[in-house]
N, C-alpha and C positions, 0 to 999 in steps of 0.2 A: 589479520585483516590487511588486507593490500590496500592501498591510499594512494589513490592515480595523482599528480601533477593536473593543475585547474585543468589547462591546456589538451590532456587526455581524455576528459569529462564528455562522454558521447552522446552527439545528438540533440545537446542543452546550450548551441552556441549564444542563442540570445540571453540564457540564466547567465554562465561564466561573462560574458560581455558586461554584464552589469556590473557583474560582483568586481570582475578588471577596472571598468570606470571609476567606481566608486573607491577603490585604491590608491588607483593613479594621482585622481582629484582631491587626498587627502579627505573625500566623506565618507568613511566607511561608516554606516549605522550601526548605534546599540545594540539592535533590534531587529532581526529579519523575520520573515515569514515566508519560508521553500514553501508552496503551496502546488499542488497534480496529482496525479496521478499516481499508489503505488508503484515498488519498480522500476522508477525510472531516473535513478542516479541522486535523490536528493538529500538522501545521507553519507553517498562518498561525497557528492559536492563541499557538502558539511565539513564531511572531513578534511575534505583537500583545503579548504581556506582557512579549516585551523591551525592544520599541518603548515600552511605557509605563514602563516599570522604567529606561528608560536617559535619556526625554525632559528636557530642562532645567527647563521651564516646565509642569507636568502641571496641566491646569486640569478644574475642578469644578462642572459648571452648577447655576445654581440650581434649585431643587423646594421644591414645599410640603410633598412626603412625602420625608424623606431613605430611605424604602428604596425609591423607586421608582429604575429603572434611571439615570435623567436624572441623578440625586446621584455617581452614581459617576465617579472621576476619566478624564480621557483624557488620551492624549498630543497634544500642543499641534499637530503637526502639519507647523510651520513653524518649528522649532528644528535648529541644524547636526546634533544626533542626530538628531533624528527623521528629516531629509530624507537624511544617510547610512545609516540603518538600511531606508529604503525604495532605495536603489540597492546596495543592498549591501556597501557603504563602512565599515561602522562598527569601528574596530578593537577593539572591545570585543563584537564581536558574534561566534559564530565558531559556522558548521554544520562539523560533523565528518561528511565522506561515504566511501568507498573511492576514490571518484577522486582521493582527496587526495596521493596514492598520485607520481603524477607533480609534486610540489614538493617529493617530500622530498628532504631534502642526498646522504641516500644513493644513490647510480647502483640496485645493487641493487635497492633498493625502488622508484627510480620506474620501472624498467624491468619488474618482476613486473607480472605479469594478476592483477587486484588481482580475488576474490570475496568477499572477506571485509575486518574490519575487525580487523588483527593488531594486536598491541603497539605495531609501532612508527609506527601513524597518531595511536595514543592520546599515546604516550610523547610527538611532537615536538609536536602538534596541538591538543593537549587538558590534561596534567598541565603540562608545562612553561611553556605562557604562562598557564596559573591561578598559576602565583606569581611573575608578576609584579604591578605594579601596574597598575593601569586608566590608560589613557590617557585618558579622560575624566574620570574622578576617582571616578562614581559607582557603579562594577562592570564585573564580565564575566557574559557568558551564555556558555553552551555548548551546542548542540542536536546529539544524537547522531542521526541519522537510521538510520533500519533497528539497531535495536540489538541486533536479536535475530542479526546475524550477525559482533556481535562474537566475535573468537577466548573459548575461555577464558583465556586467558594475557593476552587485552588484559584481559576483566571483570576478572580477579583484581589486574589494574595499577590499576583505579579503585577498589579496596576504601576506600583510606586518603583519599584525594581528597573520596566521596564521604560518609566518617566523620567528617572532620576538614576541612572544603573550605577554604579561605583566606577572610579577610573577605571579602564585595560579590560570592564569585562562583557563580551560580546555574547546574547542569548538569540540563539537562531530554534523557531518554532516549525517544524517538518510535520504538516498535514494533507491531507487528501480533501476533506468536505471544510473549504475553508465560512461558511455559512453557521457553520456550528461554534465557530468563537464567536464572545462578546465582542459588539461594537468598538466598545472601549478597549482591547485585544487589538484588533485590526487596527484602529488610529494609531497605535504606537507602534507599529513595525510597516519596516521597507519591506513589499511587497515583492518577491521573487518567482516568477512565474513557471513552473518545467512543465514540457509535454512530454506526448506519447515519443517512444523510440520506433525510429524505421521498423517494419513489421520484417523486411527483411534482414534489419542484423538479428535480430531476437530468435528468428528460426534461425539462421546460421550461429548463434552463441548457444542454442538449443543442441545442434545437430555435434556442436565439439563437443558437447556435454555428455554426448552417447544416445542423443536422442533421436528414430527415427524421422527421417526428412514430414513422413507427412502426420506424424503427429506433431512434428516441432512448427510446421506452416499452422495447423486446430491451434494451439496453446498461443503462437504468434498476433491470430486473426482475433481470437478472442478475448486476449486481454490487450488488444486494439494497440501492440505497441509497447507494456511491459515485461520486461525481462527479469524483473524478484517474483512477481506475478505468476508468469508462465514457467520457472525452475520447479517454486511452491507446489503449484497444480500436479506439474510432470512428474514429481518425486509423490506423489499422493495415488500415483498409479488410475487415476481419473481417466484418461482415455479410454479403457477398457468399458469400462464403466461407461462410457461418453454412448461409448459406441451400440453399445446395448440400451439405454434409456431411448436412444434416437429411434433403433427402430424399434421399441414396444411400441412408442408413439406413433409409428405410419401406421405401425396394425390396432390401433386404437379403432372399436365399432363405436359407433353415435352415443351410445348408452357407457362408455367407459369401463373402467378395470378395476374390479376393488383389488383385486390381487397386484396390479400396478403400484396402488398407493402404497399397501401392504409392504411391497417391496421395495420402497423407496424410502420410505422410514426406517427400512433395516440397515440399508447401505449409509445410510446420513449417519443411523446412532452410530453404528461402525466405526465410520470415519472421525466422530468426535473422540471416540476412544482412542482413536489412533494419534487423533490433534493432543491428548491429554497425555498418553504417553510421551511425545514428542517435547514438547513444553517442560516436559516433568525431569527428561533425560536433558535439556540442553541447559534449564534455567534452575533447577531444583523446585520450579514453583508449582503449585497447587492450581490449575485453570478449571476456572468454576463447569461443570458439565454444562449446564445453561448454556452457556458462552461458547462453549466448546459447538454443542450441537446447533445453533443457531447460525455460527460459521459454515459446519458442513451442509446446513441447509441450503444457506444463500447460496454455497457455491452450485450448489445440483440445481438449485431454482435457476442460477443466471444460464447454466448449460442448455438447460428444456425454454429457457427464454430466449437464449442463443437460435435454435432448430426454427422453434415458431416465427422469430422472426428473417431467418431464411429463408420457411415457405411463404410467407408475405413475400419476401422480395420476388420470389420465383411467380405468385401467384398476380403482381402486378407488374411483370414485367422486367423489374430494375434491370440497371447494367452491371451492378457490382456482383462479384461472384461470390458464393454462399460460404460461411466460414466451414461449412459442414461441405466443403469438397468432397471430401471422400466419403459420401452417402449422400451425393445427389438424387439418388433413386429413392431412398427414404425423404429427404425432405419433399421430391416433389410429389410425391403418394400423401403427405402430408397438405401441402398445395393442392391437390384435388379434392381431398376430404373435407376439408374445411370453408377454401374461399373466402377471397379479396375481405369482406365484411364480418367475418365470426374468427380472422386471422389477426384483424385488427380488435378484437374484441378482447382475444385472448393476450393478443402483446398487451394490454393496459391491465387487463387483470393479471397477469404474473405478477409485472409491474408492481399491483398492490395488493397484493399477497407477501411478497418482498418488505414492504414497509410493517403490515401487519404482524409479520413475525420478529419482527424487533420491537414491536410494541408485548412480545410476552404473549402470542398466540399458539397453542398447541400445536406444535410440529404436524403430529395428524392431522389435526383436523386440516391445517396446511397441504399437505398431501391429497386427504381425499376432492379438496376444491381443485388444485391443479391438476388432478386426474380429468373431472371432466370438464374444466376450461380450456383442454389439450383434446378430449374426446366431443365437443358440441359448444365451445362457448359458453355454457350454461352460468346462468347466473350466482354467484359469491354466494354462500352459506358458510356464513363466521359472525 
């Protein structure tokens, strides 16, 4: 893993400016809280200021203007931290993820389908080597990844940790739906805010990657700016796919497709087997099917919710151009079927169709409602 310099951190100048201030000014927090959007730099962020908080030799270029970026310190690069913190080595350095799941002492725990982050990844993982001492002398970091699906009972295990943290050691919490921590969570960390990335470096980091210009602009446009996001998608061979759902959708008649639905629950199970594979090869872990297919769901729900709201824009005019460029002819065939009021109808029901299948609603039956909420607006049967 490459580990950029703050200073390199793209697109997040107002995140890195904070994190600089609060260096400079002697406050660095206990406590942070990266909160945005997948994708968009908030676990190299992570890394870069542990990599600089942990380096031996932190060095300081010279400048004629000390607040130009060039004054500010960086980590040396070529120090035993630094070069463990870039292979991953560093025992002072420690990501907390659900895969962690297969090293604990417990048989139990490593053998559970880990979807969440319970008590006891925090308990072995995270509370208990924060009191020890640093084996390098000058701190621990801790970086919680996905923290929004911490249990309650694990947040309520970090209350005291993050109240009263031990000397030198710094827990930075990286979530996306920052609503989902406890109260008590959010009171106790500096709040760090990251947006979306230019939609134009992401097709251009798309396009080096080997990816065509206009499927890299689709993956750009629709994850509005993340580049983990739009790699994820692209390597899941989804365009193809993209492109076929869009137009069965223009040729949807009023009465809908059972053979649509049909087919979209084939591609979704598909895809979780492919997500289960994947998982299985990088992390050794077990990802529960549930979880699996409820991911490939959302993704294909937000695609057909992508389209629909397309021909919305085409069918009330907007000025912004449709993320579905390259099938303008299908969205606005879609735009004519439909109409300004049954266009709007269907954006809120995907919308909660989306929520409903995180609540443990049958994928199909999933399917057959957004079949004809895309073919008539027809009212939700769930």
């Amino acid at each position: 893993m490459t580990i950029p310099d703050l200073d390199k951190i793209i697109g997040q100048d107002q995140a890195v400016a904070r994190l600089r201030e609060d260096m400079s000014s002697d406050r660095m927090a206990h406590a942070y809280l990266f909160a945005g959007p997948d994708g968009v730099g908030r676990q190299t962020t992570a890394g870069a200021l542990a990599r600089l908080m942990l380096c031996e030799s932190p060095v300081k270029e010279s400048s004629l203007f000390e607040s130009e970026r060039g004054s500010d310190p960086k980590a040396c690069g070529s120090c035993e931290d630094c070069r463990m913190i870039e292979s991953g080595s560093h025992p002072d350095f420690h990501l907390i993820y659900k895969e962690l799941a297969r090293f604990h002492a417990d048989p139990d725990v490593r053998h559970r389908v880990m979807q969440n982050r319970g008590i006891d990844i925090i308990r072995d993982f995270l509370i208990e080597p924060a009191g020890r001492v640093p084996a390098r002398g000058k701190g621990k970091f801790f970086v919680i990844l996905e923290a929004e699906l911490l249990t309650n009972e694990a947040q309520n295990s970090l209350l005291k940790i993050l109240e009263e943290p031990p000397a030198g050691v710094t827990i930075i919490l990286v979530c996306k739906n920052r609503e989902l921590l406890l109260p008590t969570i959010l009171s106790r960390c500096s709040i760090i805010r990251f947006t979306s990335l230019p939609q134009d470096f992401v097709s251009t980091r798309l396009s080096e990657n080997g990816i065509d210009a206009q499927e890299a602009e689709f993956w750009a446009g629709f994850t509005e700016g993340s580049l983990g996001q739009s790699l994820e998608l692209a390597a899941q061979g989804l365009f193809t796919v993209k492109k076929e759902v869009v137009a069965a959708l223009a040729n949807l008649g009023r009465a809908g497709d059972a053979g649509l639905g049909k087919k979209l629950d084939e591609i979704t199970t598909k895809q979780a087997d492919d997500i289960i594979r994947k998982v299985k090869k990088s992390s050794g872990t077990d990802l529960s099917k549930n979880l699996a297919r409820r991911k490939s769901t959302s993704a294909m729900l937000r695609i057909i919710a992508m389209a629909i709201n397309d021909a919305l824009g085409v069918s009330v005019g907007s000025a912004r151009p449709p993320v579905n460029s390259d099938q303008s002819r299908e969205i606005g065939a879609i735009a004519e079927r439909l109409g300004t009021e049954d266009l709007t109808t269907a954006v809120k029901q995907l919308s909660t169709l989306e929520k409903l299948l995180w609540r443990n609603v049958n994928p199909k039956i999933v399917w057959d409602n957004v079949v004809l909420t895309c073919a008539s607006a027809a009212p939700l049967n769930v």
